[in-house]
N, C-alpha and C positions, 0 to 999 in steps of 0.2 A: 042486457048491458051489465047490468049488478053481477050475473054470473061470469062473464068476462070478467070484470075487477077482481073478482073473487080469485078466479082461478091464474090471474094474472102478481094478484099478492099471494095468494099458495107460492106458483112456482118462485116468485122471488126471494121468498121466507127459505124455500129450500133450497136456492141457491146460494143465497146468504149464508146458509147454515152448512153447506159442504164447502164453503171458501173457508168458513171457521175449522173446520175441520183439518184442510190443508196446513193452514197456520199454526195451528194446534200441535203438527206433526215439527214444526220447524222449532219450537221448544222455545215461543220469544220470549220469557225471561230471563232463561240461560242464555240467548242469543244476546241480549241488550245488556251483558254483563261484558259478553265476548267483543262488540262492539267497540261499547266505551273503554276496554282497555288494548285492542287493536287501535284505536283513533288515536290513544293518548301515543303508545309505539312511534306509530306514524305523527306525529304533531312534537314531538321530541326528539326524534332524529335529524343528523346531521346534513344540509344540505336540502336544495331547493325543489319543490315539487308543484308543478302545476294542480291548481288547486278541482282541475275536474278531473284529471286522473286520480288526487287523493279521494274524490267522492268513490269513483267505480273501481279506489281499490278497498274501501269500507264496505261499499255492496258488495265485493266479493267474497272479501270475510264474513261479513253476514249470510251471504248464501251459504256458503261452506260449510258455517256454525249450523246453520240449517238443515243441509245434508245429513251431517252427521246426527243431529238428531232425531230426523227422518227415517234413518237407517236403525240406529241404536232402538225405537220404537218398532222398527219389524221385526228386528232379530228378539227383542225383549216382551214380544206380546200376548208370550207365555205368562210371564211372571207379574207383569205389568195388570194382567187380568184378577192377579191374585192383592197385590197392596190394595192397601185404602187409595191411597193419595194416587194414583195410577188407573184404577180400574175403569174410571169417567173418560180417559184418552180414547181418540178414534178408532184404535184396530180394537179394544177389548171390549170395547161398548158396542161396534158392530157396523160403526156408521163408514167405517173404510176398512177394506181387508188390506192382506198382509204384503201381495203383490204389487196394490199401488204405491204402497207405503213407498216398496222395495225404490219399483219405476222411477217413482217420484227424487227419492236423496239419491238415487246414481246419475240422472239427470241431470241434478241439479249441481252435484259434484263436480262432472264435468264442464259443465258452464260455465262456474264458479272460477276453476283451475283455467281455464281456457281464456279466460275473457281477462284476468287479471294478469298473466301471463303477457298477453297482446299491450293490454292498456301501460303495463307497468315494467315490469322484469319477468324474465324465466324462474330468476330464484327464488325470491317473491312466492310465486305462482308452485314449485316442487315443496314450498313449505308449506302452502296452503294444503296441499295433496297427501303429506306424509303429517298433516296433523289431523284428516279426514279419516285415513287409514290406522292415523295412531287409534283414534277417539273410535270407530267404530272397527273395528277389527280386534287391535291386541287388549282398548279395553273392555269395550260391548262384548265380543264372542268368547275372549278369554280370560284374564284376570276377574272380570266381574261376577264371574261365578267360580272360578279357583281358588282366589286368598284372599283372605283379609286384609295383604296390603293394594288389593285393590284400586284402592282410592289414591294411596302414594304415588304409586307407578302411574296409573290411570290419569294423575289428576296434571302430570305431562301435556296433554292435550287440550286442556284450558289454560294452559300458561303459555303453549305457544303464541296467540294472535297478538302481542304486541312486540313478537319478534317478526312477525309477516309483518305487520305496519312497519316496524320500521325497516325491513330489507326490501317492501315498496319503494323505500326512499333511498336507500343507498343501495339495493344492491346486494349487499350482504348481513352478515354480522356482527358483531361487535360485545369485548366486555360489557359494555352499559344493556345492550340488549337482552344479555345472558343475566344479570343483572335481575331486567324486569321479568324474567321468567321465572326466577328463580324464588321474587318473591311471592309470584300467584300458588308457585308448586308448596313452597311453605305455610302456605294459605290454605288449599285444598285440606289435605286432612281434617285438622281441625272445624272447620268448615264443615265438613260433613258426616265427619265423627259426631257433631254434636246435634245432628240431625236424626243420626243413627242409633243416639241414645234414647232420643225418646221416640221414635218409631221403631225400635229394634222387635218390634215385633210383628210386624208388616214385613222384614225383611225375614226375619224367622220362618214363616208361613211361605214365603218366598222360594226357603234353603240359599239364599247369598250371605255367604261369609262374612258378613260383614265383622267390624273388629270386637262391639261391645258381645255377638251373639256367638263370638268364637273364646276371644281372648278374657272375654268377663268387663262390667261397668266399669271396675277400681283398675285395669290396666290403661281402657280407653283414656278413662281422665288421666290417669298419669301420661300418658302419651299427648293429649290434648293439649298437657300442659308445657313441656317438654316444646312440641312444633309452637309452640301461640310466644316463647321464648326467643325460638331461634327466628320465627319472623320478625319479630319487637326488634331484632338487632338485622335481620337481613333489611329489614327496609330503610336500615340507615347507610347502608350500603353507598347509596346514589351521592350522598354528603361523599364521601369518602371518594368514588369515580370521578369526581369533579362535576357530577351532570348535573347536579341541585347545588342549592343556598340552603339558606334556613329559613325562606319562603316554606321551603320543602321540609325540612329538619324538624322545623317547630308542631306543625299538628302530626307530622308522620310519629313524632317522641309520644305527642299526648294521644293519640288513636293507638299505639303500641303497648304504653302505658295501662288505656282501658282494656285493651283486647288480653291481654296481660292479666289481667285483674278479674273479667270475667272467669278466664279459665280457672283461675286459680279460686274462685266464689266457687265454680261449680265441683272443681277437685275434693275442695272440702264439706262438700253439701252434703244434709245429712240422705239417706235414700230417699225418703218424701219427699226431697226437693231439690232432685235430680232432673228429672224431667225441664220441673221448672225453667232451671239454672241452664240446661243442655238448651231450652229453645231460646232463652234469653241471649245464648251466646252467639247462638245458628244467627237469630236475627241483625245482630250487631255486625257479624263478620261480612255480612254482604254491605254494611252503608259503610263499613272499615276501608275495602276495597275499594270503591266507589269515590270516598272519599279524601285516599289514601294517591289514586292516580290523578284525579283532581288536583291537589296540593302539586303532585310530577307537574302538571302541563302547567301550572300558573307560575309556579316557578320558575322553567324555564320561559315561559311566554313573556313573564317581566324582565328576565336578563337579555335577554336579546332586544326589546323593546329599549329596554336602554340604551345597551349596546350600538342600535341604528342611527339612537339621536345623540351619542357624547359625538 
């Protein structure tokens, strides 16, 4: 009987530990970035949505986000073998090969596109598809090992999902929407430029272009600086569309402000304290975002709220 249990928590250990591994492949804390600012899209667009369609059109942005990262890990499981930060992931460790990987994000892709498509719109559903394609195609297979602007162009593909939320809801597009894309695209580099500063040698040993191991440290920060500027002022953007108050104005000024300030700490750091300065800012820019879409939804969630009761 003890050898039953035994072999009955074996097998569940190893089951446990190949579901981890699937998940693994779906990238969830790029996922629950993608997420919350698809939810925020969709929860700031104009016009009414049943609220379980708005769930299975968030699950299908999360599958999607999924996919793509599913995919991006087969095709990168070359390189992925070689970083630090990488090498522990399922395919280069050993514990999934490269054809489930594959299986698994075109599955899932399609699902994704199909199911949302049904539940919500067709349009909806072709953006979900061409930000799949963007993300694992032009920037996994090609930009990301061609140039160094990489991340610019590439980083397209993380700014779409809050323009899928919100043409979940309406249908299409919109100034405001283009808007909220525009500030994640402005977001991206810097974001991972400052990432790339202080691993730039995991990427080196890689051969990806990245900007600091092409262009040099003193261009990246100048550049760093430069994008962390022009978002401080796109994110005021939404003030200006009419879509926000100063619910929205006031902390997007002071998180603009600090992200502003970081860059501009690290621009001038002396080399010993580069690194430092570069992860101080990497970490700040993900609760900026977080926090920055945050500020979007309560702002409009209070004007409407009013709105229903004057």
């Amino acid at each position: 009987m003890a050898l039953v249990d035994d072999n009955l928590t074996a097998a569940g250990v190893a089951m446990e530990g190949e579901v981890s591994d699937y998940l693994a492949l779906l990238k969830p804390r790029v996922m629950s970035l993608v997420v919350f600012t698809a939810a925020a899209g969709l929860l700031v667009a104009p016009g009414p949505i049943h609220p379980f369609v708005a769930a299975i059109a968030i699950l299908c942005i999360a599958v999607g986000a999924g996919a793509s990262g599913a995919l991006n890990m087969w095709y990168d499981a070359d390189i992925d073998a070689i970083m630090s930060r990488t090498r522990n992931r399922p395919i280069p460790s050993g514990r999934l090969d490269r054809q489930t990987a594959l299986m698994f994000g075109l599955v899932l892709s399609v699902f994704s596109v199909a199911l949302l498509g049904l539940a919500a719109n067709w349009f909806a559903a072709g953006l979900l598809a061409f930000t799949i394609f963007f993300y694992a195609v032009i920037y996994t297979m090609w930009l990301k090992r061609a140039t160094p602007q990489n991340i610019v162009i590439g980083g397209a593909a993380g700014a779409f999902p809050p323009m899928v939320g919100w043409a979940a809801v309406t249908g299409n597009i919109s100034l405001d929407s283009v808007v909220l894309f525009l500030i994640i695209f402005l977001w991206t580099p810097p974001h991972f430029w400052a990432l790339a500063l202080y691993k730039q040698s995991d990427y080196a040993a890689a051969g990806i272009p990245m900007m600091p191991n092409v262009a040099g440290e003193r261009s990246t920060r100048n550049q760093i600086l430069v994008y962390a500027i022009l978002l401080s002022l796109a994110s005021l953007l939404p003030l200006a569309t009419g879509l926000t108050g100063w619910v929205y104005a006031v902390p997007a000024i002071g998180l603009g402000l600090v992200f502003s300030g970081l860059a501009f700490k690290l621009w001038r750091a002396p080399a010993e304290q580069m690194k430092r300065n570069a992860r101080e800012l990497f970490t700040f820019s993900l609760l900026y975002l977080f926090a920055l879409f945050l500020a979007l939804v309560a702002d409009v969630g209070i004007a409407r709220f009013l709105e229903m009761i004057s």
